[in-house]
C-alpha positions in Angstrom: -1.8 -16.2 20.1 0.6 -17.6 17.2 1.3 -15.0 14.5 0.9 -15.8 11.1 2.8 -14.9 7.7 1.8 -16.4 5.0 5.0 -17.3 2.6 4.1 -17.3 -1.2 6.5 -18.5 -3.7 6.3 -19.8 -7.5 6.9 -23.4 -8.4 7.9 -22.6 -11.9 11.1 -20.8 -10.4 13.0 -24.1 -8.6 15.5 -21.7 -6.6 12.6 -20.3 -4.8 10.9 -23.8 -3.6 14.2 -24.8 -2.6 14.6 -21.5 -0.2 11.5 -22.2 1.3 12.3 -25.2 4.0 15.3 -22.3 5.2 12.6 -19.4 5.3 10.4 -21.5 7.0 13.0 -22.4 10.1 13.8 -18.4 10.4 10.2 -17.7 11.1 9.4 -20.5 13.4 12.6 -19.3 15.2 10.8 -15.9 16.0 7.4 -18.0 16.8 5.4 -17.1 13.6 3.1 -19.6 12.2 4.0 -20.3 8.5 1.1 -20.7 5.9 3.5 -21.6 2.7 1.1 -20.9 -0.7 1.7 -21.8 -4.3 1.4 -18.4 -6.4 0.7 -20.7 -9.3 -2.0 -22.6 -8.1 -5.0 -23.2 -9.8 -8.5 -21.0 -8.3 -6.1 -19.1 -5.6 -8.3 -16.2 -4.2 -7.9 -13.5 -2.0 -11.0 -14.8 0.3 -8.5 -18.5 0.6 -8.7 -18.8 4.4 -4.6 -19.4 4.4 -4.7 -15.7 3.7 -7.1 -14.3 6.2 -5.6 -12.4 9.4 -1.8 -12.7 8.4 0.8 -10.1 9.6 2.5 -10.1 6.2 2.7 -12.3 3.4 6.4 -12.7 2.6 6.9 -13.3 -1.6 9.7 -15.3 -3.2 9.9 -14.1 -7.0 10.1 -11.5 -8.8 8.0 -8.2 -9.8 4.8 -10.6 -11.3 5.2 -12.6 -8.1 4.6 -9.2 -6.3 1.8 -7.9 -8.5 -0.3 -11.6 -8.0 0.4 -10.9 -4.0 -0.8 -7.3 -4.7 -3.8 -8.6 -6.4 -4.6 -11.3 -3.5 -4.2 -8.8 -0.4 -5.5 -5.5 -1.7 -8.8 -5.7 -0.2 -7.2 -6.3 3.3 -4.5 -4.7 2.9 -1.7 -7.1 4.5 2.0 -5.5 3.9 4.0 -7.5 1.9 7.9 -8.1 2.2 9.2 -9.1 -1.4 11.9 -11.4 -1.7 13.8 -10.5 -5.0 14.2 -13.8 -7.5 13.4 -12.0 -10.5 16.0 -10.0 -13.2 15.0 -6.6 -11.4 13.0 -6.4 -8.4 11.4 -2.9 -8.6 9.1 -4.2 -6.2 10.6 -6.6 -3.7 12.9 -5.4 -0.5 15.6 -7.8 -0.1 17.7 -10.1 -1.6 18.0 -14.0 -0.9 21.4 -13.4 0.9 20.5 -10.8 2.9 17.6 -12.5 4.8 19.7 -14.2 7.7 20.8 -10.4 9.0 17.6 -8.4 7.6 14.7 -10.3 8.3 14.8 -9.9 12.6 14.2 -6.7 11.7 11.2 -6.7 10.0 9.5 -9.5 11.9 10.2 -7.8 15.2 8.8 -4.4 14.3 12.3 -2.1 14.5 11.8 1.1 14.9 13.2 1.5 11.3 10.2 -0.1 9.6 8.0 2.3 7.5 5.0 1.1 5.4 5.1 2.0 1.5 1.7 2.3 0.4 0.9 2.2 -3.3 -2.1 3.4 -5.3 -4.1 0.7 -7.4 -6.1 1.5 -10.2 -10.0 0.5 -10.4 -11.1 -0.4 -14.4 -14.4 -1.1 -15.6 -14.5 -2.7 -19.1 -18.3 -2.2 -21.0 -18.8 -4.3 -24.4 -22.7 -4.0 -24.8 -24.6 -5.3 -21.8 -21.2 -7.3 -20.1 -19.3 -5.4 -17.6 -16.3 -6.3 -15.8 -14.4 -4.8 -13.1 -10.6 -5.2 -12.6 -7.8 -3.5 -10.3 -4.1 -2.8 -11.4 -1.2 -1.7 -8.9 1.1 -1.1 -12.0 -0.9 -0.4 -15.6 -3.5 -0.8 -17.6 -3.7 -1.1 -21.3 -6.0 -1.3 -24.1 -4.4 -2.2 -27.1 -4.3 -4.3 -30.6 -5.1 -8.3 -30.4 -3.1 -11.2 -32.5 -3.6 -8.8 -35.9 -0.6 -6.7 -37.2 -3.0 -3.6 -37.4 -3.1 -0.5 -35.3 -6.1 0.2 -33.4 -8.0 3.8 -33.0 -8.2 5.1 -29.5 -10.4 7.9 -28.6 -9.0 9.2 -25.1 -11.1 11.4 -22.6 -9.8 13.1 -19.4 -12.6 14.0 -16.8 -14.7 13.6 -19.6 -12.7 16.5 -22.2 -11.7 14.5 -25.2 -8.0 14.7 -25.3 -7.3 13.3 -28.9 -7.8 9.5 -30.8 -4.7 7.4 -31.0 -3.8 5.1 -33.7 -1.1 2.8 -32.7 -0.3 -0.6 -30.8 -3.1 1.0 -28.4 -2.0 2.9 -25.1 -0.8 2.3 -21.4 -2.4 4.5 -18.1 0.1 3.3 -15.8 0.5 4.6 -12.2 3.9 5.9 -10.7 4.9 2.4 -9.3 4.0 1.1 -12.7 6.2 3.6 -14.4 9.4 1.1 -14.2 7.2 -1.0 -16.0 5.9 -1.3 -19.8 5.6 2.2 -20.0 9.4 2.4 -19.5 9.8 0.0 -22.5 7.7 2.3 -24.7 9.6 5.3 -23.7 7.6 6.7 -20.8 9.0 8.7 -17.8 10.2 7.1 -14.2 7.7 8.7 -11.5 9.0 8.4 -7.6 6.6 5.7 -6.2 5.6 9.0 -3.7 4.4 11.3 -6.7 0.7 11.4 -6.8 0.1 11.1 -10.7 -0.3 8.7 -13.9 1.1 8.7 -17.1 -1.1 8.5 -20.3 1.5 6.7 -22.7 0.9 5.7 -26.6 2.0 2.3 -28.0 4.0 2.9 -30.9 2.1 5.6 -31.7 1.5 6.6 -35.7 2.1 10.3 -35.4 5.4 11.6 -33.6 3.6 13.8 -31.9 1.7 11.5 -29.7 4.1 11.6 -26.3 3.3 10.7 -22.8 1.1 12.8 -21.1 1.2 13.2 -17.1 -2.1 13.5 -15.5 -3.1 13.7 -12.0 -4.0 11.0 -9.5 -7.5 12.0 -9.3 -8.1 12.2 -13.2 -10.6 9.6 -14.4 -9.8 8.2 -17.7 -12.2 7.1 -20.6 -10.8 5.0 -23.9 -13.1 3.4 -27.0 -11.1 1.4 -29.2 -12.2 1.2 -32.4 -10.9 -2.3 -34.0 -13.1 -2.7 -37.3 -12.8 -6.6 -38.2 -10.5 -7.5 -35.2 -10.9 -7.5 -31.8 -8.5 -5.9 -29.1 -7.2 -6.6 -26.0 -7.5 -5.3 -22.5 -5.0 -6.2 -20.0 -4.4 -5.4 -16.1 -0.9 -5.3 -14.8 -0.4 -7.6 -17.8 -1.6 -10.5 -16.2 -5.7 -10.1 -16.0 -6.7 -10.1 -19.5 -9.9 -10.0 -21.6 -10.9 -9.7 -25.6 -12.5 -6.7 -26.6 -14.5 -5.8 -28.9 -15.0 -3.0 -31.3 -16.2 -0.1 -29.6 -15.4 -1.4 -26.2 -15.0 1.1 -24.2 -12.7 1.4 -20.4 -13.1 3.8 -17.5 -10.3 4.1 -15.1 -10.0 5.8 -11.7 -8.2 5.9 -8.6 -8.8 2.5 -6.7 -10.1 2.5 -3.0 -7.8 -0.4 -2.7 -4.2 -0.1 -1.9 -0.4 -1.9 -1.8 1.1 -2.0 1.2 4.7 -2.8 1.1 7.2 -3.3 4.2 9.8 -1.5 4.2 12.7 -1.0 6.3 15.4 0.5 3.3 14.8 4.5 2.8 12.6 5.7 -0.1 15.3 6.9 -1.8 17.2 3.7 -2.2 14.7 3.7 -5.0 17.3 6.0 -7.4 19.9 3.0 -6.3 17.7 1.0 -7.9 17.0 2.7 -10.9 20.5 3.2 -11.2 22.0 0.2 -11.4 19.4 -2.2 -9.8 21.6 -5.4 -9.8 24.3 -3.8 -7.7 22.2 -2.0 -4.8 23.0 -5.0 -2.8 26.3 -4.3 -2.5 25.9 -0.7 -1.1 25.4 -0.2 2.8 21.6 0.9 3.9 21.5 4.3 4.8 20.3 5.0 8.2 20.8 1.0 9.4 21.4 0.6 12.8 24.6 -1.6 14.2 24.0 -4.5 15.1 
């Protein structure tokens, strides 16, 4: 039977539809059957039959590319092999140039390859009667809307009330989203591997309101409290919803997880954080000769 990979890429970045036609060859070389998807497609879901019983979806972008893959494969957990076109790449494996060398690796199953697997986040948003449910593999955030005024945030931990916030609003963000918005407010870097969450303030009104590290298990309650204006509620920044005053937002640990192929060590993620646009040029540790 032909294996599959599906190969995902964004039109809005031209380098990585041009790298496609040469990605494609490499796999038809080692007998996969390519499925090539639009990331920015309109109505994509996780249930689209191009994504059903694939080895590994391969992604050509950058971090959001990877979170939209996360989002698509969670529930059947395909690994995913990013391809790093973005400023960063916290969350992709390789770079364009190293494909040709790497790749045999990781489609022929080397003894080197190790599965990364991420925790998600499971949300459920109430505003009277509506529910919605939403999963996040790096944050999630309740904060102001288009207004210029801080929102109140009334924060619970396994249901002991913590404090209320006044601020911007506030980020829960897991270890993988650490390198993430809550590293532009200030928060800590968390190892991928350390089983916690950081609780962080958005530009907080009292100096005293810091980032608080909970643990994995912890479920988390927030009410925002908006008067005249209504909030927002956001999910790895990209699945978004209005809320309303006295909305309020449960998170827990999701059932769902990221699986990401790996072949580099885990801690080529201190390279990275380092001095992430030079890790390239740094021999893998532990890499075989070929």
């Amino acid at each position: 039977m032909m294996k599959k990979i599906a190969l995902l890429y964004e039109e809005s970045q031209s380098e990585t539809l041009q790298f496609v036609p040469e990605l494609t060859t490499l796999l038809q070389q080692h007998d996969y059957e390519t499925v090539i998807i639009n990331l920015n497609q309109e109505g994509l879901e996780c249930t689209d039959p191009d994504l059903q019983h694939c080895q590994m979806l391969i992604v050509l972008g950058g971090d959001g590319s990877i979170l939209q893959a996360a989002h698509l494969c969670a529930s059947q957990s395909t690994p995913i092999l990013g391809i790093n076109f973005g400023r960063v790449g916290y969350l992709t494996e390789l770079e364009p140039q190293e494909l040709g060398q790497e790749l045999p690796y990781y489609l022929n199953g080397d003894k080197s390859i190790w599965l990364d697997e991420r925790t998600m986040l499971h949300a459920t948003v109430k505003q009277g009667e509506r529910q919605q449910e939403f999963i996040a593999l790096n944050d999630m955030m309740i904060a102001r809307g288009t207004w210029p005024r801080g929102v109140y945030v009334k924060t619970w931990i396994d249901g002991q009330f913590l404090d209320t916030f006044y601020g911007d609003g506030i980020i829960f963000s897991t270890a993988t989203g650490s390198t993430a918005y809550n590293l532009s407010v200030g928060g800590p870097i968390m190892h991928p591997r350390v089983e916690a969450c950081i609780l962080n303030p958005i530009a907080p009104h009292l100096a005293s309101n810091r980032a608080l590290v909970v643990p994995l298990q912890a479920t988390i309650q927030f009410q925002i409290s908006t008067n005249d204006q209504n909030g927002i509620f956001s999910a790895d920044g990209q699945w978004n919803c209005e809320v309303r005053d006295g909305t309020t937002v449960t998170i827990q640990k999701s059932d769902q997880i990221t699986r990401f192929i790996r072949r580099k060590p885990p801690v080529h993620f201190y390279r990275v954080i380092h001095n992430p646009q030079q890790v390239i040029d740094e021999p893998h540790a532990g890499q075989p000769e070929v």
